[in-house]
Every structure is written in structure tokens, then in C-alpha cells.
N, C-alpha and C positions, 0 to 999 in steps of 0.2 A: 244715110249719108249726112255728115255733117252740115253744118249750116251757118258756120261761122262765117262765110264771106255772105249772108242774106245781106236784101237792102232795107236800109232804117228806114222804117214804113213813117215814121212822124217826124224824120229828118229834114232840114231844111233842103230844098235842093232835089232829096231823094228823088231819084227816076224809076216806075216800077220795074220789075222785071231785070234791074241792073244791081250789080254790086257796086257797093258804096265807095269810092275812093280811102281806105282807113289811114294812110300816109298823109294824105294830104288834111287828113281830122286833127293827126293827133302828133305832126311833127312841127317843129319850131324850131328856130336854128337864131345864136345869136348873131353878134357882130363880126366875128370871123367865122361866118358859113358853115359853123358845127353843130349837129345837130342835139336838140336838149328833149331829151327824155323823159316822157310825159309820165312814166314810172319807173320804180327805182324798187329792186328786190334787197331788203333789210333783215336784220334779225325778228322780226316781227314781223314780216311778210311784207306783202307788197304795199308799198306805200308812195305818195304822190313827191313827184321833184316837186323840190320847194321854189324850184324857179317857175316853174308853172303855175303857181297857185297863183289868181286874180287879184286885180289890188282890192277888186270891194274884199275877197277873202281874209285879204290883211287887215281891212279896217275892221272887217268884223274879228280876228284873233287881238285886235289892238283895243278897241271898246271892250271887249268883253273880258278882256285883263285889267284895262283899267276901272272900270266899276264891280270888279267882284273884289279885286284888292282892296276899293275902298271901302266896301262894304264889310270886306273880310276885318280892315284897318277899324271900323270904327263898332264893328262886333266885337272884337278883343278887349278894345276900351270899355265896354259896357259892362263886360265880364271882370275885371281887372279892378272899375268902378265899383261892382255889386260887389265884392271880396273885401274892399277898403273899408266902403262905409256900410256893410253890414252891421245891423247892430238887434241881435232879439228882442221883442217886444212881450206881446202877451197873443192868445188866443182868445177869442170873445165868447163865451158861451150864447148863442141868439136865445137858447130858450130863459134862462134868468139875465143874462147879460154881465156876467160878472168873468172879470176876466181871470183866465188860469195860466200855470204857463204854455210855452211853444211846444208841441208835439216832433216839431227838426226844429234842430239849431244848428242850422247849416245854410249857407246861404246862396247854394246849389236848390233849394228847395225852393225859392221864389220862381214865377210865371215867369218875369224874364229871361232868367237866367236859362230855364228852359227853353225860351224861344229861344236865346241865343246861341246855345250848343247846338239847336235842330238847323240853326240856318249855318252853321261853319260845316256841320255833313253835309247840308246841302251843296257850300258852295265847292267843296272837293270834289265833289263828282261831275260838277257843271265843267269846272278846268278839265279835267278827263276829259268831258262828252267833247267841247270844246275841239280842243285839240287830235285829239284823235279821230272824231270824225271827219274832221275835217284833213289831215294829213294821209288818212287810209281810206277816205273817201265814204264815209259810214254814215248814211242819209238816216238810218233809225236812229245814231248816236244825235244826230242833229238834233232831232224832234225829241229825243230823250231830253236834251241840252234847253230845248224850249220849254219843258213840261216842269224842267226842277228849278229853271227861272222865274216861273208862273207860281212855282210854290214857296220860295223865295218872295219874292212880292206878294204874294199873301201873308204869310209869318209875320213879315214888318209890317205891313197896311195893319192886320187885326192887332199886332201888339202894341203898335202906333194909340187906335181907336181904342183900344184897353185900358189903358193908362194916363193918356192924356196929351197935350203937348208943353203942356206947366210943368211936366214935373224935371223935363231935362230936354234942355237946347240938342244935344246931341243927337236925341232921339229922333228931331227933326231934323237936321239933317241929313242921317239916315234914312228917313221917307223920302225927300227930296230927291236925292242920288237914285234912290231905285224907282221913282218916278218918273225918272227924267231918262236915265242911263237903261233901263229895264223893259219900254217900248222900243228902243232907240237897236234893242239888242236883241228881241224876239225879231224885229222885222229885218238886220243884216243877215242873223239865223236861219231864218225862212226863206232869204236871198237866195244864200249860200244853198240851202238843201235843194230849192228847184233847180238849180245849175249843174246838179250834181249830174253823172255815170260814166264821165268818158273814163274814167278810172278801169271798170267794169268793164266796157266797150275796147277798152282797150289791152286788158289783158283777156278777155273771154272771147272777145268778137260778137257778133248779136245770136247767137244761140239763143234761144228761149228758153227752151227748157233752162240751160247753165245758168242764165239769168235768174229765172225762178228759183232755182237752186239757190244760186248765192244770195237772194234776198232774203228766203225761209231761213238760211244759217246764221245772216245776219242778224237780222229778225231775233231771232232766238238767243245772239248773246248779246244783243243788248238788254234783251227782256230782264236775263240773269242780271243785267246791274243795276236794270232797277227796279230789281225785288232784292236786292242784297243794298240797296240806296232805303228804301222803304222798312228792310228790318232792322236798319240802321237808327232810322228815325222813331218807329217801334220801339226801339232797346231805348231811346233816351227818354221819351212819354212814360213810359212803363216804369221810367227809375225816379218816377218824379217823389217828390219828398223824399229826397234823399234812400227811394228804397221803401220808404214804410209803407207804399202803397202795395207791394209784391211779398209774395209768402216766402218761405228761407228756404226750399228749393228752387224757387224762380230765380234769386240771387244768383243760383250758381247756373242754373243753367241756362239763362239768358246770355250770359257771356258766349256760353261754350256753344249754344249755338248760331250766334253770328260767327266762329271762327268755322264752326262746322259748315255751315251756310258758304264760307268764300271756298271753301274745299271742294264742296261740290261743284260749286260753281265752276272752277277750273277744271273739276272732272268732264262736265258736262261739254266745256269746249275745246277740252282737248277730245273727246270723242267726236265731236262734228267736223273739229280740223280735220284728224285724222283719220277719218269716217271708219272708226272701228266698233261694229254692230255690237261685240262680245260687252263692251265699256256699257251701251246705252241701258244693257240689262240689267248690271247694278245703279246708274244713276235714278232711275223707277223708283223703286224702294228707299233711296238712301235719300230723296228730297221728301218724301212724305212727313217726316218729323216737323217740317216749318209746319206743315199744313194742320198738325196735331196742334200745336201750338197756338197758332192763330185762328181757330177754333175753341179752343181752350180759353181763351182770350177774350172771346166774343161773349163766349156763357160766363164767363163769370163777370166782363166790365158790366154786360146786361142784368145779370142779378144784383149786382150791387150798386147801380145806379142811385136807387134813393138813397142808397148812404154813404158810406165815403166819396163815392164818388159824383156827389151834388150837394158839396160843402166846402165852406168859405174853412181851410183849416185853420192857418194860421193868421195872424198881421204881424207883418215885421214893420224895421224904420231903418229909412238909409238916408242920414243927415236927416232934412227936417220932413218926408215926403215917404206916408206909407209905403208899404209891399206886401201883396197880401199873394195867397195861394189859392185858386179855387178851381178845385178838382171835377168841378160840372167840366168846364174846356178839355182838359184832359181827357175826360171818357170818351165827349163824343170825339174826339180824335182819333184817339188808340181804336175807337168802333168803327169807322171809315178807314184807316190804317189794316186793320185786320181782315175786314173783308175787300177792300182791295188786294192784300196779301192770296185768298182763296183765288181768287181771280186770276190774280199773274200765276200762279201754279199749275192750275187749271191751264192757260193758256202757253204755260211752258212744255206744259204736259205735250197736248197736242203738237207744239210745233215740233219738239223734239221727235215726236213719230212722222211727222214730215219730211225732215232730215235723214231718218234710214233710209226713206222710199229713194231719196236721189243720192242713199251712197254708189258706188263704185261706177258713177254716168259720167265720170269723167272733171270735174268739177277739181277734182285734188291734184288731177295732172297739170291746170290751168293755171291755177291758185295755189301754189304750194303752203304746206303749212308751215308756221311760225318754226326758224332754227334745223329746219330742215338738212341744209348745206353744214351746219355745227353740228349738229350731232354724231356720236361714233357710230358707226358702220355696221351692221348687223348683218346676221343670214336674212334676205328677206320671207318674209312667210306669205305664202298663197292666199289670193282674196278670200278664198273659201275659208280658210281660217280665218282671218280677221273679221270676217261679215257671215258667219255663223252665229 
């Protein structure tokens, strides 16, 4: 027997043994006595009235646009900066000390420049988590949205401490902004995500099970974004020196598998939306290649650690204030980046076999999945087909 009308055992109010009032939770009516719907079926599924959403929820989609823009704003300039006043220098030989020329002459190949492209992937995925969490009510997107802000404010703090505050006003500034804006934006964040389920409650009703359902699928495609967030930032570490750090098959296929990467990734959630068993049996095998990869990764940044990658390569000059490259930071990143990488795999792995266990419980009937209503028509086919 169903159990959608149970009573919210940690509700305020809740009476045992009573069903909860869900009318009175979840309706709101404006000024002429019409009632405003606390969700709203989209091309993308079910997602929150926007007239519903809280004012702290504004202020946090209001803060957290204005300081990633500005950050976004004054990342560009740095970038745009390193391009102008690039200028080759020399490389310093440490053992005679005699300098030869630059091994890149590119000026992509400096440490900022690197930090700076990792924090522009970062901030595109933050506006995502951001907003979509919060509009479809996606409490792991939330805590995702906190996790690539926290790495955001590392990036600038360590490249901050790297380089100095002499060597450019902007630079401070930019710590400022995300010192100030970057706590101010984890805890509206944090607001927002305890507040979170009448979304869930309201289109599910308090099923448990259906609950645990939708949080496991949740669960699991935001994990996909952010291991395709992570091999994002992988792919840019990895192209440091303009590339001379990676052999002439990684050139190619470093590209080809971050597109491969969002492919599956889409396979992967169009199989949980659509909870079709046949789909999960190719997605098994066809994520393994990251795992090759970032394995691959691990043994060779490990092997070569004492050497290229525990050296000062190059010194550049941008107006009157070094730029040097040194590929110690790099490794141990791409080494933490990597096996992070084994980890979320790992852990996509499993939840992905979590997600068959509650196909066809009903959960799809609730939640329809994304274009549902748009799509053309078909004969439908028997569960037993689909979840074979």
C-alpha cells in the first residue's frame, strides 16, 4: 500500500498517526485569491515557480552572480593582461646557472595563466550548480555549488600566496572579492540547501522508499558533473606548458575524451530518467576508459616526479615582474585530481547499481522525465523489455 499521504515524522506540527495536511504545506495564493503553484512541469522536468522561491533564495542567486561575474570580470583581465605583456625571457640552467632559451614560448604556459583558465571552468559550473539547483530543487547541486566555490577560493588564495601582492594591484583585488563575497556565498548556499524538499514532498508525497529513490538518482547525476567538472580541470593541468608536458597521443586524446566523457554522461542520465536497465549495461564499460586514464596518470605524474615534474622550467617577463613555470604544483595537483577522479568512478559506479534496484517502483510515474510531453509518440514497449 502506498504511503504517500504518511505523516512527516520531523514536521513541524506533525501529529502521529495523522496525515499531514499537504494543501495547506504547499499552496499559496496571491492577491486575487489564485492559487500559485509550488511546481511547475517544464521541458526539463519538474521545476520550482519562480514565484515561490524565498527571498533569502534570491539573495543568494543575487550574491552569487554578482561575485562570480566579478571574478569571472577580473579573471579575463589577467588573461587578456598575460597575452599583452607577455614577453620570452630565458631559462636558468640551476646546475651551471647559465641561462638557455624558453622551452614554450607561449604565454599560456605561465602558472597564472593556468590558474586562470582552471578558475573560469570552475566558475561555469558554479552558475549551473547555482541555478539549477536551486530552480529544480537539487540539494547535491547545492553542495556541489559549495565544493567548486571552496576550490575557487583556493586557486586565487594559493596563486595570491605564489606570486606575491607587488606584483599586481588586481591580483588583490581579486582575493578581496572572494574573501569577502566567497564566505558571504557558501553560508546563503548552505541556507538554501537545508531549506530544501518541499519540491520532492510535493511532487512525490512522503514515500520513503520514492524518496530514497530520487535522492540515489540525484545523487548520481550530479556526481557525473562533477567528475566531468574535475576532468575539465585535469585536461587544463595536463596541458600545462603549452602541451610539452604530455606525450603526442595524449594531445589527441585528452581532447576526445572529455567529449567522450559528456556523452556518457548524458547516456548515463538519460538511463536513470528513463530507468531503462538495457542502457545501464552499456554505460559499465563505456565509463571505464576515464578510469584507464586517470590511472595512467597517476603512474606516470609518480614516475616522473623528480623530473620534469619538480622544476622551475622556464622564467618569463611581463613588463618589469618575472613569470616563472614550476611544474612541482602541477604534479601534485594532476595527483590529487586523479585519484580523486578513481574515486568518483568508483562511487558512480555503485550508485548507478543503486538506481536499477528502484527502477520500475514507481518513481518515473511521479517525476516524469525531461520532454516527455515533446516527444513523438511511439508504440510503447513492455517493462520487461526495457528492464531486461
Amino acid at each position: 500500500m502506498s504511503d504517500d499521504k504518511a505523516p512527516l515524522k520531523h514536521s513541524s506540527g506533525a501529529i502521529p498517526n495523522k496525515a499531514v495536511d499537504y494543501e495547506a504545506i504547499f499552496q499559496r495564493h496571491d492577491s486575487s485569491n489564485r492559487k500559485i503553484e509550488f511546481a511547475q512541469e517544464t521541458i526539463i522536468g519538474e521545476c520550482r515557480n519562480p514565484r515561490r522561491i524565498s527571498w533569502v533564495e534570491w539573495v543568494f542567486m543575487v550574491v552569487a552572480s554578482l561575485s562570480l561575474l566579478a571574478v569571472l570580470g577580473v579573471t579575463i583581465e589577467r588573461l587578456v593582461y598575460f597575452e599583452a605583456n607577455f614577453i620570452n625571457l630565458t631559462y636558468i640552467n640551476d646546475s651551471s646557472m647559465e641561462q638557455q632559451p624558453v622551452q614554450c614560448k607561449s604565454w599560456v604556459c605561465t602558472n597564472d595563466s593556468i590558474y586562470a583558465i582552471m578558475v573560469l571552468v570552475n566558475i561555469g559550473f558554479c552558475i549551473f550548480y547555482c541555478f539549477d539547483g536551486l530552480l529544480r530543487e537539487r540539494p547535491f547541486e547545492i553542495l556541489a555549488y559549495v565544493a567548486a566555490s571552496i576550490v575557487i577560493i583556493v586557486y586565487i588564495i594559493a596563486n595570491f600566496i605564489a606570486t606575491g601582492w607587488e606584483e599586481q594591484p588586481l591580483r588583490t583585488v581579486r582575493v578581496v572579492l572572494i574573501c569577502v563575497l566567497g564566505p558571504l556565498n557558501i553560508f546563503l548556499a548552505l541556507w538554501s540547501w537545508w531549506k530544501m524538499g518541499y519540491l520532492v514532498l510535493n511532487v512525490i508525497g512522503s514515500n520513503t522508499t520514492l524518496i530514497r529513490a530520487y535522492r540515489i538518482r540525484s545523487f548520481f547525476q550530479t556526481l557525473q558533473l562533477f567528475h566531468l567538472e574535475l576532468l575539465c580541470s585535469i585536461c587544463v593541468l595536463a596541458w600545462a606548458q603549452d602541451g610539452n608536458l604530455l606525450d603526442k597521443w595524449e594531445k589527441v586524446v585528452l581532447p576526445l575524451l572529455l567529449v567522450y566523457t559528456f556523452c556518457v554522461s548524458l547516456l548515463g542520465a538519460i538511463t536513470i530518467l528513463w530507468e531503462i536497465k538495457l542502457l545501464s549495461y552499456i554505460w559499465y564499460p563505456l565509463i571505464s576508459p576515464c578510469g584507464v586514464y586517470y590511472l595512467y596518470k597517476l603512474i606516470k605524474v609518480s614516475l616522473n616526479f623528480g623530473g620534469k615534474y619538480n622544476t622551475i622550467y622556464d622564467e618569463y617577463r611581463r613588463d618589469l615582474f618575472p613569470a616563472v613555470v614550476d611544474t612541482k604544483y602541477i604534479g601534485v595537483v594532476l595527483l590529487l585530481a586523479c585519484a580523486s577522479g578513481l574515486v568518483m568512478l568508483a562511487i558512480l559506479v555503485l550508485f548507478m547499481t543503486l538506481s536499477l534496484v528502484n527502477f520500475t517502483k514507481g518513481l518515473k510515474d511521479k517525476i516524469h522525465p525531461p520532454m516527455h510531453k515533446w516527444l513523438p509518440r511511439r508504440v510503447p514497449l513492455s517493462d520487461e523489455l526495457m528492464n531486461t
